[in-house]
LOZA-209363 format. One record per atom (N, C-alpha, C): residue number from 0; residue in three letters; atom name; x, y, z. Coordinates in steps of 0.05 Angstrom, whole numbers. Example, Ala and Ser with C-alpha at 12.3 -4.5 7.8 and 13.67 -1.06 7.14 Angstrom:
residues 2
REC   k   r  a     c1     c2     c3
REC   0 Ala  N    264   -114    156
REC   0 Ala CA    246    -90    156
REC   0 Ala  C    264    -66    156
REC   1 Ser  N    257    -45    142
REC   1 Ser CA    273    -21    143
REC   1 Ser  C    258      1    157
end
This chain:
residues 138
REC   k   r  a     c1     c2     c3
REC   0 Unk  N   2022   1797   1694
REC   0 Unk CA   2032   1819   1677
REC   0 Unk  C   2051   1836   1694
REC   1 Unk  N   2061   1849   1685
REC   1 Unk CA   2094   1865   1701
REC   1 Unk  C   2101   1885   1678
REC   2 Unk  N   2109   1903   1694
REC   2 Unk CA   2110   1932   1683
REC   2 Unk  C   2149   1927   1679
REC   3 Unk  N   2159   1931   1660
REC   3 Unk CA   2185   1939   1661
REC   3 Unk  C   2198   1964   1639
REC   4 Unk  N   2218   1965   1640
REC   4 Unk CA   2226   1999   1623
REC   4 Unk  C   2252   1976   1604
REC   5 Unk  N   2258   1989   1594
REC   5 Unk CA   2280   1986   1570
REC   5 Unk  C   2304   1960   1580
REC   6 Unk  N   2319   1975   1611
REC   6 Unk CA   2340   1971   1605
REC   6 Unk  C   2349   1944   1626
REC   7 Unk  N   2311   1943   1636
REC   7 Unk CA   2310   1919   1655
REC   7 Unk  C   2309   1891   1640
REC   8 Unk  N   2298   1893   1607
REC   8 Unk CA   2304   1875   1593
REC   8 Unk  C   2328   1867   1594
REC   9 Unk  N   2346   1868   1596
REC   9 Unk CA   2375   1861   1598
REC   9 Unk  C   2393   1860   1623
REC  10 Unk  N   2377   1866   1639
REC  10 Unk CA   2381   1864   1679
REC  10 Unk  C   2376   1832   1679
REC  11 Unk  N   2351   1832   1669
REC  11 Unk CA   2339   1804   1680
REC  11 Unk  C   2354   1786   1674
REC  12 Unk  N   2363   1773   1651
REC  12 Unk CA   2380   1751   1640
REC  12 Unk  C   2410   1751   1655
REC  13 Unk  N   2419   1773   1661
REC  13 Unk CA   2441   1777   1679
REC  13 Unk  C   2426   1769   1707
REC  14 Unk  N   2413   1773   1725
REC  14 Unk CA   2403   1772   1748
REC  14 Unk  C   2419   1743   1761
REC  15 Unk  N   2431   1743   1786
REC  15 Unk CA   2447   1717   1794
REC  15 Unk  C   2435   1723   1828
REC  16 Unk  N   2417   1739   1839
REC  16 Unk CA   2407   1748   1860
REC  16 Unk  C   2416   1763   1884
REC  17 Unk  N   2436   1778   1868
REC  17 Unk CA   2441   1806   1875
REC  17 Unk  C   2429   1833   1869
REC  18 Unk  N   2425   1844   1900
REC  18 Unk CA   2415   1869   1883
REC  18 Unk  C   2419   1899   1901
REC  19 Unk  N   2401   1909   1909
REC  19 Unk CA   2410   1935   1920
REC  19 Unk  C   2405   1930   1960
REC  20 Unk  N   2393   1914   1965
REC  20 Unk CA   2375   1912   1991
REC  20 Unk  C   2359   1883   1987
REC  21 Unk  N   2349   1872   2008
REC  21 Unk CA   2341   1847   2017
REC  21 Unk  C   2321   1851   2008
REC  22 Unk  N   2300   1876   2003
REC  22 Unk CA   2270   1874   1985
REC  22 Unk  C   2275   1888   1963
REC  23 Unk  N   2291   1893   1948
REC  23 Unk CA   2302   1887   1925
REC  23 Unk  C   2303   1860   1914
REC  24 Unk  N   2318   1850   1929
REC  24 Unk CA   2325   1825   1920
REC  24 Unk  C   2307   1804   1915
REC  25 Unk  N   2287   1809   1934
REC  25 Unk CA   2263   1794   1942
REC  25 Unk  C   2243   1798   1911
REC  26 Unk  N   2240   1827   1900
REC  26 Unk CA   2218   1829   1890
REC  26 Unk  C   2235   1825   1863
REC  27 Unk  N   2263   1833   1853
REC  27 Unk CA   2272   1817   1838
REC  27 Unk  C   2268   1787   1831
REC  28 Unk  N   2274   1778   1848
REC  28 Unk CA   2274   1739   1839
REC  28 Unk  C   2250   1733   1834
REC  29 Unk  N   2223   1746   1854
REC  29 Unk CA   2202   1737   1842
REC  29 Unk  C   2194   1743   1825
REC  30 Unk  N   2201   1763   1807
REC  30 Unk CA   2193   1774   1782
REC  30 Unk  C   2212   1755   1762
REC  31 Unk  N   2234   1751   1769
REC  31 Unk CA   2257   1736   1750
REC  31 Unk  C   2242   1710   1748
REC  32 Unk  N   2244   1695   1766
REC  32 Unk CA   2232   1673   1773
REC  32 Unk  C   2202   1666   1757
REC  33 Unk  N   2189   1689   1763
REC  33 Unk CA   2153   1675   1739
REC  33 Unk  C   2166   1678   1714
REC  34 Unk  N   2182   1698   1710
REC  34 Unk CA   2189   1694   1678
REC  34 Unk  C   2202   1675   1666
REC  35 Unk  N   2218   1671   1677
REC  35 Unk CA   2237   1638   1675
REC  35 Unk  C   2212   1615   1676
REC  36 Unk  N   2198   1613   1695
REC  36 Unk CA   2188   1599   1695
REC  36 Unk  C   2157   1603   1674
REC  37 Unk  N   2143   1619   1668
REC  37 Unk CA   2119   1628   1653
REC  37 Unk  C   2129   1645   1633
REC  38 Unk  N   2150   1637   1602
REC  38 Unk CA   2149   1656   1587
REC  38 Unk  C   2125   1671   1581
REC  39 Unk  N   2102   1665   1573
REC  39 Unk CA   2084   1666   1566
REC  39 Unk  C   2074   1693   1586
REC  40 Unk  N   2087   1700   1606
REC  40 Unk CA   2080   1723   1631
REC  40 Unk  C   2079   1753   1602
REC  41 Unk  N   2053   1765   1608
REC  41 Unk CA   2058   1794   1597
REC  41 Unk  C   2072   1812   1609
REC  42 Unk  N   2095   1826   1587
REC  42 Unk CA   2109   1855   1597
REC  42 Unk  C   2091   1872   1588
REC  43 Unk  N   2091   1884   1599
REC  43 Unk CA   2085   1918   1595
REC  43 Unk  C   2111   1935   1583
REC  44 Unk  N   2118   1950   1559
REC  44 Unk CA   2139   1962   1563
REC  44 Unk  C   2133   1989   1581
REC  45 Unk  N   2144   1996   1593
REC  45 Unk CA   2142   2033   1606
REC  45 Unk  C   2166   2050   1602
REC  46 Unk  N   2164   2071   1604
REC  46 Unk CA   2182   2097   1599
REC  46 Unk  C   2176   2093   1628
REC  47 Unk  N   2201   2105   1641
REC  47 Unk CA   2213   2108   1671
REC  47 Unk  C   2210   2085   1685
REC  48 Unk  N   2208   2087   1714
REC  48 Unk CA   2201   2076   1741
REC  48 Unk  C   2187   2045   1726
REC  49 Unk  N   2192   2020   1746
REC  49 Unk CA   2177   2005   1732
REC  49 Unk  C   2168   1984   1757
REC  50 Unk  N   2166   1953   1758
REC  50 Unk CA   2156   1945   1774
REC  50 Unk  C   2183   1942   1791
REC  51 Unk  N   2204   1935   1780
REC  51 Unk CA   2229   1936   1795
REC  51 Unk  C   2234   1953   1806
REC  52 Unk  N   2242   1985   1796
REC  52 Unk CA   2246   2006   1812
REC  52 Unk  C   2230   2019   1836
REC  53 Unk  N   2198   2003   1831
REC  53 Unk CA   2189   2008   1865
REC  53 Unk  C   2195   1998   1889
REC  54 Unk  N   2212   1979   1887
REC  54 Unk CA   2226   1965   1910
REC  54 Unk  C   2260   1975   1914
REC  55 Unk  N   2273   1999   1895
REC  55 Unk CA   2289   2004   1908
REC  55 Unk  C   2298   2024   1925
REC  56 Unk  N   2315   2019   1943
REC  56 Unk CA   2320   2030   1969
REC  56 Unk  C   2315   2053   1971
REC  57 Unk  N   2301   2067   1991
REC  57 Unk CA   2295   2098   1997
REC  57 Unk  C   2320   2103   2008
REC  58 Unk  N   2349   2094   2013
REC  58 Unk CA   2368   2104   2029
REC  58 Unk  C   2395   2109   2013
REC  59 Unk  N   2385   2100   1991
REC  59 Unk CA   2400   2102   1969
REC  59 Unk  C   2398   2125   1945
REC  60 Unk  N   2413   2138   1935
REC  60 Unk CA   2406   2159   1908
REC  60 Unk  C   2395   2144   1891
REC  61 Unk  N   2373   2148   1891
REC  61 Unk CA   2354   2138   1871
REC  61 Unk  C   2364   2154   1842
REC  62 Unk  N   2368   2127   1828
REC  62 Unk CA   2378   2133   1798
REC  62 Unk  C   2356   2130   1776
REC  63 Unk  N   2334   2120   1789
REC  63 Unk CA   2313   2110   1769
REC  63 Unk  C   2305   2130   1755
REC  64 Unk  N   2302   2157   1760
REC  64 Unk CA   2297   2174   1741
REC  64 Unk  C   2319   2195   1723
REC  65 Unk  N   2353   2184   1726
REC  65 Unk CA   2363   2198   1716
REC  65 Unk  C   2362   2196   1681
REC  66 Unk  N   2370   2227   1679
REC  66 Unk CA   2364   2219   1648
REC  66 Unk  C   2385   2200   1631
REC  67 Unk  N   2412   2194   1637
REC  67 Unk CA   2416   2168   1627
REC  67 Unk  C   2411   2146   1628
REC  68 Unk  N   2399   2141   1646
REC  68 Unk CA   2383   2115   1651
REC  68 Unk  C   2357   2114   1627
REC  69 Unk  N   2339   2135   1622
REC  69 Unk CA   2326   2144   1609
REC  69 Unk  C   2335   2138   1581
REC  70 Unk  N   2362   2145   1576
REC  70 Unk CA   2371   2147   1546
REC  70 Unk  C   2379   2122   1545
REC  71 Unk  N   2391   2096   1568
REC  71 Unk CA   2396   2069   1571
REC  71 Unk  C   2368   2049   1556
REC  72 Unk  N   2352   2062   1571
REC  72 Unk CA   2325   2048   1567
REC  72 Unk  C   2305   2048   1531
REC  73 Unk  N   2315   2076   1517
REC  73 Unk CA   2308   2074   1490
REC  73 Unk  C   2321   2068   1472
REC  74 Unk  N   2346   2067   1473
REC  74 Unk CA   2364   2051   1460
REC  74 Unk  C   2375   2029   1461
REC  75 Unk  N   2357   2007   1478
REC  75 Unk CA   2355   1983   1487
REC  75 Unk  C   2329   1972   1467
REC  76 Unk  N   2301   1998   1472
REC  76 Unk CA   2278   1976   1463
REC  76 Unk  C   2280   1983   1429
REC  77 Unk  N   2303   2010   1422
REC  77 Unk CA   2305   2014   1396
REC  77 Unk  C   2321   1981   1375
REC  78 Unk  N   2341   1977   1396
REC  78 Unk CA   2356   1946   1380
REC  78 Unk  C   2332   1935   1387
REC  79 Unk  N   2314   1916   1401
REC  79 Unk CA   2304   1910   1405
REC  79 Unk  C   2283   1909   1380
REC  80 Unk  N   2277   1925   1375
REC  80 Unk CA   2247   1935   1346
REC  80 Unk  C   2226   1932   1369
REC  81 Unk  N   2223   1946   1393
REC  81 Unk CA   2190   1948   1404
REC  81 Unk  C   2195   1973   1418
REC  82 Unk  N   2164   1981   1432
REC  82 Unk CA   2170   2016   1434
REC  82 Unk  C   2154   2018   1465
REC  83 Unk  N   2146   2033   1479
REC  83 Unk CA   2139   2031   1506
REC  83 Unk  C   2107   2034   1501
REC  84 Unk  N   2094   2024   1515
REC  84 Unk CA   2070   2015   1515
REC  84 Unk  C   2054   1988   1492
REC  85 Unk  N   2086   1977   1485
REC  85 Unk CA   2070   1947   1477
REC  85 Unk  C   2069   1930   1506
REC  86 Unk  N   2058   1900   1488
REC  86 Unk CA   2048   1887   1507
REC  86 Unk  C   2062   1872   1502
REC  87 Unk  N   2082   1852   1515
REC  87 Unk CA   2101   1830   1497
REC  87 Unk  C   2104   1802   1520
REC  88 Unk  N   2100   1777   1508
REC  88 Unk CA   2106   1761   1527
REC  88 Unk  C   2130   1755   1523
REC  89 Unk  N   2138   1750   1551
REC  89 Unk CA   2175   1740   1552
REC  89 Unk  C   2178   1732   1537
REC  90 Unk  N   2175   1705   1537
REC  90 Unk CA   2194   1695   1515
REC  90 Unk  C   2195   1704   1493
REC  91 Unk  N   2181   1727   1468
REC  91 Unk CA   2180   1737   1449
REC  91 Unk  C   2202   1753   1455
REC  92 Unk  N   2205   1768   1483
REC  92 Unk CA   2236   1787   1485
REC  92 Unk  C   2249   1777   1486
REC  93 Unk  N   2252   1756   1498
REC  93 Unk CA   2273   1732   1492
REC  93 Unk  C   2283   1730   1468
REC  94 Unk  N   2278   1729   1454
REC  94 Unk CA   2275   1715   1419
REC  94 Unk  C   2289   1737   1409
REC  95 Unk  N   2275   1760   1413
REC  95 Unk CA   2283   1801   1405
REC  95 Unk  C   2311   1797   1415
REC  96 Unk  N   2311   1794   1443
REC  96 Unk CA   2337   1797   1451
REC  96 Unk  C   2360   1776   1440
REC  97 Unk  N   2353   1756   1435
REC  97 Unk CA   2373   1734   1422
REC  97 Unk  C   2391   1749   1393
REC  98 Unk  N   2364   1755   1378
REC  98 Unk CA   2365   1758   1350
REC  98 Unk  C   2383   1788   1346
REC  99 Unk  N   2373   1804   1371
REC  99 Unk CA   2385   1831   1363
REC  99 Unk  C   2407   1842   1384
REC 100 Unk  N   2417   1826   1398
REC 100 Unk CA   2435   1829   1414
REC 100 Unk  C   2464   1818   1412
REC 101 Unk  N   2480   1826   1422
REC 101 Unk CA   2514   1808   1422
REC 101 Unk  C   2513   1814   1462
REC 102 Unk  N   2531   1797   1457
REC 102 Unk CA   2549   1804   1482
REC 102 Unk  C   2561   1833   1497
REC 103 Unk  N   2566   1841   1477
REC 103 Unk CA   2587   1860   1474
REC 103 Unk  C   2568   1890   1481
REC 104 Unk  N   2542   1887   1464
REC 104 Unk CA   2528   1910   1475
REC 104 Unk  C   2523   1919   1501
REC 105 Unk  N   2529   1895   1513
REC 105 Unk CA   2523   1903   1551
REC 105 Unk  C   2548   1931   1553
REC 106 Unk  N   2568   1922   1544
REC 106 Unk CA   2589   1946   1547
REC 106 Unk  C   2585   1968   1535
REC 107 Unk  N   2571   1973   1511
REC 107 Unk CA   2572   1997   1493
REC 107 Unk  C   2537   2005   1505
REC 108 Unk  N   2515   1991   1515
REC 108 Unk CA   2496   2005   1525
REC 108 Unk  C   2490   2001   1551
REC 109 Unk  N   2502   1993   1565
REC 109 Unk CA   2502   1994   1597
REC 109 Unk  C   2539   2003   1614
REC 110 Unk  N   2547   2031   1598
REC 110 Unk CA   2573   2027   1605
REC 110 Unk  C   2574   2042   1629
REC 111 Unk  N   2563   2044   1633
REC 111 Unk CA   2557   2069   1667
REC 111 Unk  C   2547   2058   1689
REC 112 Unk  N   2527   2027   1689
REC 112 Unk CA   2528   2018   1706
REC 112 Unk  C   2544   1998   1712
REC 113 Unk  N   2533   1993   1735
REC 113 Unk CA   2560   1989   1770
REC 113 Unk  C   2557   1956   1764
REC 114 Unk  N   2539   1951   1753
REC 114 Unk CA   2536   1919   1757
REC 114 Unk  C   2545   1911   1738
REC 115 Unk  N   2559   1922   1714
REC 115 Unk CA   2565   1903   1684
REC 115 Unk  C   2594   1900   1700
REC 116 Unk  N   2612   1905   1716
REC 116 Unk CA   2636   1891   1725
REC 116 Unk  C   2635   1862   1744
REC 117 Unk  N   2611   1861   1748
REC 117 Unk CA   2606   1834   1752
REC 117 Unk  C   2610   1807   1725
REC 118 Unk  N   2601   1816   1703
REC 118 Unk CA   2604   1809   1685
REC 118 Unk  C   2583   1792   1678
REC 119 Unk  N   2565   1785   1703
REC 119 Unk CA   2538   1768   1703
REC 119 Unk  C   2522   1778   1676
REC 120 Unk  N   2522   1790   1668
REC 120 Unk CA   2505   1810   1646
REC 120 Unk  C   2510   1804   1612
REC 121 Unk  N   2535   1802   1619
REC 121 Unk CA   2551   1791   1582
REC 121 Unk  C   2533   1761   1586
REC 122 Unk  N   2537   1741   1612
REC 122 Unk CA   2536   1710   1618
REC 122 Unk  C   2517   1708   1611
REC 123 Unk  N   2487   1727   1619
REC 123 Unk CA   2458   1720   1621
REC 123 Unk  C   2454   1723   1588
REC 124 Unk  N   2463   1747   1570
REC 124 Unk CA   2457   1755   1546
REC 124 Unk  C   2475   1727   1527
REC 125 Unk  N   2487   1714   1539
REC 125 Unk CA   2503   1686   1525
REC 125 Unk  C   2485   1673   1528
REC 126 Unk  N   2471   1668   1550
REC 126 Unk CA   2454   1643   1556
REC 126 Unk  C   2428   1648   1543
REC 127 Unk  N   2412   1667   1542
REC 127 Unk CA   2386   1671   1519
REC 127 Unk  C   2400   1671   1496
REC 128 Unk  N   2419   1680   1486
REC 128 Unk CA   2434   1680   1459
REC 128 Unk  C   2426   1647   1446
REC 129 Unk  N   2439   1630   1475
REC 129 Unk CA   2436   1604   1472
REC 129 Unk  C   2418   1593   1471
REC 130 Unk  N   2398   1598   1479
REC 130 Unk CA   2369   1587   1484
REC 130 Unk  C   2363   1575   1516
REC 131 Unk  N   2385   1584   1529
REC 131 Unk CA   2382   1571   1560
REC 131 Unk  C   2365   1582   1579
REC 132 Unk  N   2361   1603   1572
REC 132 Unk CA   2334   1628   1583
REC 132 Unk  C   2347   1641   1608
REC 133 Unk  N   2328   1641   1625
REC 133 Unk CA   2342   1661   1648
REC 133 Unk  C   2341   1635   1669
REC 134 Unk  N   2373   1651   1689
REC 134 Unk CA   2387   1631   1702
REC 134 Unk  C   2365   1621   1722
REC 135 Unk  N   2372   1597   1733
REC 135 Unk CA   2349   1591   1762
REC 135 Unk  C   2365   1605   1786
REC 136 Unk  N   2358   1620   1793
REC 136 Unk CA   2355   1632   1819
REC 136 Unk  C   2348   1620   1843
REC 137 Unk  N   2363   1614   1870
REC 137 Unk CA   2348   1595   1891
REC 137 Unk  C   2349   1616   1920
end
């Protein structure tokens, strides 16, 4: 089971194993990685901080609690149709996210972060769109 917030639903399918720091990165893939590999893994939804944001950098401005990130995160699980404190196995958000997502929303609800100019993020939301799930990570 794994704790995540709103707007990490849509981190993950983008995820190509970049991230903020080397234990970032680390606790990313392995989280990316059981899900790819175990849809069947329980989420937790959460309001704020989640299992991802305890691994990022103390040397960095911690953004995890700003309040747009905050407003990122409810208007993610609102398209979505689920609310924080369900219990959902991946692949069911998978499915959520197929059904209730475009491409295009990475721009209109993640337009503030640093990583949608990678463009990895539109790619990952094409590929669950498609049914290809989340990328393999090595």
């Amino acid at each position: 089971m794994f704790r995540l917030r709103g707007h990490h639903l849509l981190c993950l399918p983008g995820y190509r194993g970049m991230g903020y720091s080397p234990e970032y990165v680390a606790n990313m893939t392995r989280l990316h990685q059981a899900l790819r590999q175990s849809p069947n893994t329980e989420i937790v939804l959460v309001e704020g901080p989640d299992d991802l944001c305890k691994k990022f950098p103390n040397y960095l401005p911690y953004h995890c609690e700003d309040t747009n990130i905050y407003q990122r995160d409810a208007a993610i699980l609102a398209q979505l149709g689920v609310a924080i404190g369900e219990h959902v196995a991946w692949g069911e958000l998978e499915k959520a996210i197929a059904q209730n997502m475009i491409p295009n929303d990475i721009h209109t609800l993640c337009h503030t972060c640093s990583w949608r100019s990678y463009g990895v993020c539109v790619e990952g939301l094409e590929d669950i769109r498609s049914g290809k799930g989340l990328y393999i990570v090595e």
